[in-house]
N, C-alpha and C positions, 0 to 999 in steps of 0.2 A: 243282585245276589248278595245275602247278609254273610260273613265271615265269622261272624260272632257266636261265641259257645251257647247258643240257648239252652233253654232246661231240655229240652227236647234232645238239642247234639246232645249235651251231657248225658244223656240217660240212654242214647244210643251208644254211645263209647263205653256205659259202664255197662252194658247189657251185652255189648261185643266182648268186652274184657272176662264177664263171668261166664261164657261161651268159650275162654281159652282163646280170644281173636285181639290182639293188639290193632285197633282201627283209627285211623288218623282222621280227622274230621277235613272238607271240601274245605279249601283255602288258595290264597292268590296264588300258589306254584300252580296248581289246576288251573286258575283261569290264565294265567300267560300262557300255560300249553295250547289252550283253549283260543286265544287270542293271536300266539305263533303260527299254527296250523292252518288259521283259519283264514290268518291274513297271504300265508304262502300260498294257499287255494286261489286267494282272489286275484294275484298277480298273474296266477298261471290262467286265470277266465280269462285276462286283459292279452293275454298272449295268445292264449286259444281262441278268442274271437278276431285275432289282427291274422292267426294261419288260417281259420276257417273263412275271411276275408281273402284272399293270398291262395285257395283251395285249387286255383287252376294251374299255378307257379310247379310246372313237372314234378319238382324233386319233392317238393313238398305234395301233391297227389298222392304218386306212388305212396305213402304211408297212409292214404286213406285217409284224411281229416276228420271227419263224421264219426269215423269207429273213435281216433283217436279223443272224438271230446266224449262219447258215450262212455268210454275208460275213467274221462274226467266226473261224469257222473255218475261214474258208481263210486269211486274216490271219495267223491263229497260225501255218500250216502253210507260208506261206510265211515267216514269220520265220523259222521253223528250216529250210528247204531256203538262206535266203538266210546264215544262221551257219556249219551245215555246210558251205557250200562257198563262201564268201566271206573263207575266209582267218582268223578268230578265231577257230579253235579246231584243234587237232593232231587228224587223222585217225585216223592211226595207232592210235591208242587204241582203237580198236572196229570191227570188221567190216564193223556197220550203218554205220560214218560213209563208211567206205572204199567202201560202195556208191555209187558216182556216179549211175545210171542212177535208183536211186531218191530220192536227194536233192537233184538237181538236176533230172529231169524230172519226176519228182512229186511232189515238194514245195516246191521251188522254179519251176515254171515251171506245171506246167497245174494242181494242185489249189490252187497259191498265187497267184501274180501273172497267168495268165489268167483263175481262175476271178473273183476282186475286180475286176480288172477291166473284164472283161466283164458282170459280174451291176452296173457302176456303167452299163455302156454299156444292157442290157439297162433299167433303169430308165430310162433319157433315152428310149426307146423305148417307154416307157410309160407319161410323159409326154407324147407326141407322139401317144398313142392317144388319150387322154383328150382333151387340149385341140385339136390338132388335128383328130381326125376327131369328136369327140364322140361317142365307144364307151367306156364302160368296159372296163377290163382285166381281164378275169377269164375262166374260162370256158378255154374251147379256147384262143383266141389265147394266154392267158396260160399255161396249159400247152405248148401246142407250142413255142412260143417259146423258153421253158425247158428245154425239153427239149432241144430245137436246138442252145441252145447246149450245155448239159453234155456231150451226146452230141459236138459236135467236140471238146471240151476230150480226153474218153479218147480219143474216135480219134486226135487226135494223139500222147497220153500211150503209145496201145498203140503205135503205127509209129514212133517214136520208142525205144522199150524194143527192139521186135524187130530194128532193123536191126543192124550190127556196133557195135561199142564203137569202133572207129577213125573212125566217121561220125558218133558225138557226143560220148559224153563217160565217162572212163574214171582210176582213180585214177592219179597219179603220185607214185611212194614217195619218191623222189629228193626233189623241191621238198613233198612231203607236201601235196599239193594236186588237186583235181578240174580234169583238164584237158578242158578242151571245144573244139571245133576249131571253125571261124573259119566252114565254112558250119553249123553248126548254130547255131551264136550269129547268125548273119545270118537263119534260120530263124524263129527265137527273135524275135530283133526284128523281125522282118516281121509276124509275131501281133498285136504289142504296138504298132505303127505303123497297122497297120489298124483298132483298136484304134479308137485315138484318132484316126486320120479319118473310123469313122463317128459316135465323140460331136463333131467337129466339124460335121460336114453335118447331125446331127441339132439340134445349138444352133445353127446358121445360119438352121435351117426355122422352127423355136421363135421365132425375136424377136422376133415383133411378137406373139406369143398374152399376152392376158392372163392372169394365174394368179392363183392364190387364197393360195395358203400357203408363200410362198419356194421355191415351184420354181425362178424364176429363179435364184437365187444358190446354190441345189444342180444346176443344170445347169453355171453359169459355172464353180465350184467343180471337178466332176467335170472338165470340157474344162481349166482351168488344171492341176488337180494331177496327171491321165495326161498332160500335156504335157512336165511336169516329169520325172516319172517315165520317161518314154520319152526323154530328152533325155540324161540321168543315166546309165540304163542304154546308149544306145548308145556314149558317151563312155569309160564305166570299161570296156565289153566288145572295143569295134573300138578306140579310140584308145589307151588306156591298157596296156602290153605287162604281160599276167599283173595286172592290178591287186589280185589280194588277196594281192600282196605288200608290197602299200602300208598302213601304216597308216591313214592320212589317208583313200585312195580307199574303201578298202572299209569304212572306218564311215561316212562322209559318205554313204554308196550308200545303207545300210542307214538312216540318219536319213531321207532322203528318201523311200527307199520306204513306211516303217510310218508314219511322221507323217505325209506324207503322204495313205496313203489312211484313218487315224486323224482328218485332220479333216473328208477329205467323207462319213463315219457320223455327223461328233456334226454338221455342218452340218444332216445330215437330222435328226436323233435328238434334239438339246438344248432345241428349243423344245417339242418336246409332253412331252418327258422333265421339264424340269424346273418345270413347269405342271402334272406331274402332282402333283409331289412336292407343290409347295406353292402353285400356282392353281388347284387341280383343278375344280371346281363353272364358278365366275367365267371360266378357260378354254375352258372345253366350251361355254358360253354362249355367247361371243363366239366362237368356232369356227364353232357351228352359223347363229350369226346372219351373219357372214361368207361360209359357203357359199351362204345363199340371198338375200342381199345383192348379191352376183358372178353369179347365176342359173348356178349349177352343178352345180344339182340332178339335171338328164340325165347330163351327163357322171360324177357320180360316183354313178350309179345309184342317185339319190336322192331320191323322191316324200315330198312335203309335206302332198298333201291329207289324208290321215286323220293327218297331225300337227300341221296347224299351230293349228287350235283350242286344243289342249292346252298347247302348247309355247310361245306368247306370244312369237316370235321378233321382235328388234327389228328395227324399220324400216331406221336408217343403219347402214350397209354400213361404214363409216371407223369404227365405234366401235372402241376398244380394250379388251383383257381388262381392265384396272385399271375404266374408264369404266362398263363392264355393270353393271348392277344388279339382274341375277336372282339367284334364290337357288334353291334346290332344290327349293323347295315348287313354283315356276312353271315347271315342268315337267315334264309326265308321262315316265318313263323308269324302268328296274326297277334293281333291283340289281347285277345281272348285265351289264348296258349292251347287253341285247337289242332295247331301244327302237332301237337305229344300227344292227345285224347288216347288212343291202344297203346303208347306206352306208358300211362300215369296209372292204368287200371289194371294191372298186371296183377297186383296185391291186394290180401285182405286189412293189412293192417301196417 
């Protein structure tokens, strides 16, 4: 990737400028963005492959592994729908980039930033199954559900692809940019605004439930960071004229979007993740002795009687992993961690 003002940049910037649009030309601030992001994705594959490794380890189950890297792949796929057409990188150069329709509606908006965050919304939802009504999540509800949603994600991805290119979003050789028109971006954010009002009605209903293992602060997490997200994007999209002609605008967008939805995965993901690496035993003790401490044995579809004889689970409820004092021997459980199979599965995500 050349930096240097060709006739070409120049004649784009002065074509931007007599169009009334002040346009920065692609330079290294873009590609360290480019290069920061990309490199924080790839630490988290290195971690997502050592939980999806680790997938039978209880604490880390119950969050679902599989869903959690499917999150990681649409992550990815919305960072490159939000590169490709966010203005850091010349289009020009390739075909596929010059495709609007597909790197802005599908991989930027429904297999990227709907599909994360929806499948964050979808989990506040299944928290509200569990503590709420006292159903575990699994099963039909937990399939249809998901289903549901995926299935609006392409219905809108496909009505979106078929209708004309002048009613959403189509390349512009001129400015070398994906131009998207003003009611498809109000479309767009109307998704992403519903969005985040039902994890708001769903953490409004939540507030008084007790929880067992930092639900709360992965539901406040989720409602703070789509707030952000949705606040950011309608600012660079309705307010900001052409913003990924901004340098400033369209890396700022993109910092908020991946960091962003980068820390409400490790909020869910780092305490059983790094307990496993190095509390593993001492953890799982104090997990197990926590769920039936909280009597949440129903809700995460979790029967004690033919374990507790075996398993020696402590009395108080407030101990902490350092405090436990079992050890492997006190308690029956195989190698495999088939001893927890109904209670790891409890959850969709």
């Amino acid at each position: 990737m050349s930096f240097s003002l060709t006739q070409d940049e120049l004649t784009r910037i002065e074509t931007a400028q007599f169009l009334g649009i002040s346009l920065d030309p692609v330079g290294y601030v873009d590609l360290s963005t480019i290069v920061i992001l990309s490199s924080m994705y790839a630490i988290e594959f290195i971690a997502l492959c050592y939980q999806l490794h680790n997938r039978n380890y209880p604490p880390l189950k119950v969050k679902n592994v599989p869903v959690m890297f499917s999150l990681y792949l649409g992550a990815v796929c919305w960072l490159m729908g939000d590169i490709f057409t966010g203005g850091l990188v010349h289009l020009g150069q390739s075909p596929v980039l010059r495709a609007c329709k597909f790197t802005l509606i599908w991989c930027r908006a429904c297999m990227g930033a709907f599909y994360v965050t929806l499948m964050f919304a979808l989990r506040c939802y299944s928290l509200y199954h569990v503590f709420h009504r006292g159903k575990a999540f699994k099963g039909r509800t937990a399939l249809l559900s998901t289903a549901g949603t995926v299935l609006a994600i392409i219905l809108f991805g496909i009505i979106s692809t078929l209708v004309p290119t002048s009613m959403t979003t189509y390349y512009e050789d001129i400015l070398d940019i994906c131009y998207t028109t003003r009611n498809y971006i109000i479309s767009v954010l109307l998704v992403i605004w519903s969005i985040w009002g039902y994890v708001a009605i769903m953490s409004w209903r939540m507030r008084n439930i007790p929880f067992c293992f930092n639900e709360r602060i992965e539901i406040a997490s989720t409602f703070f960071v789509i707030l952000v997200i949705s606040v950011f994007n309608t600012v660079c999209l309705l307010v900001i004229p052409v913003y990924p002609a901004s340098r400033a605008w369209r890396n700022i967008l993109l910092y908020i979007n991946h960091v962003g939805a980068s820390t409400v995965y490790w909020i869910v993901m780092w305490e059983p993740t790094i307990n496993c690496i190095s509390n593993r035993e001492v953890y799982l003790n104090w997990w197990i002795s926590k769920l039936k401490g909280d009597s949440m044995e129903r809700q995460y579809d979790y029967s004690t009687e033919n374990k507790i004889d075996t398993m020696n689970l402590v009395n108080a409820p407030d101990m902490s992993p350092k405090e436990s004092s079992f050890t492997h021997s006190d308690m029956a459980i195989t190698d495999d961690g088939t001893e927890f199979t109904n209670l790891s599965q409890h959850m969709m995500v």
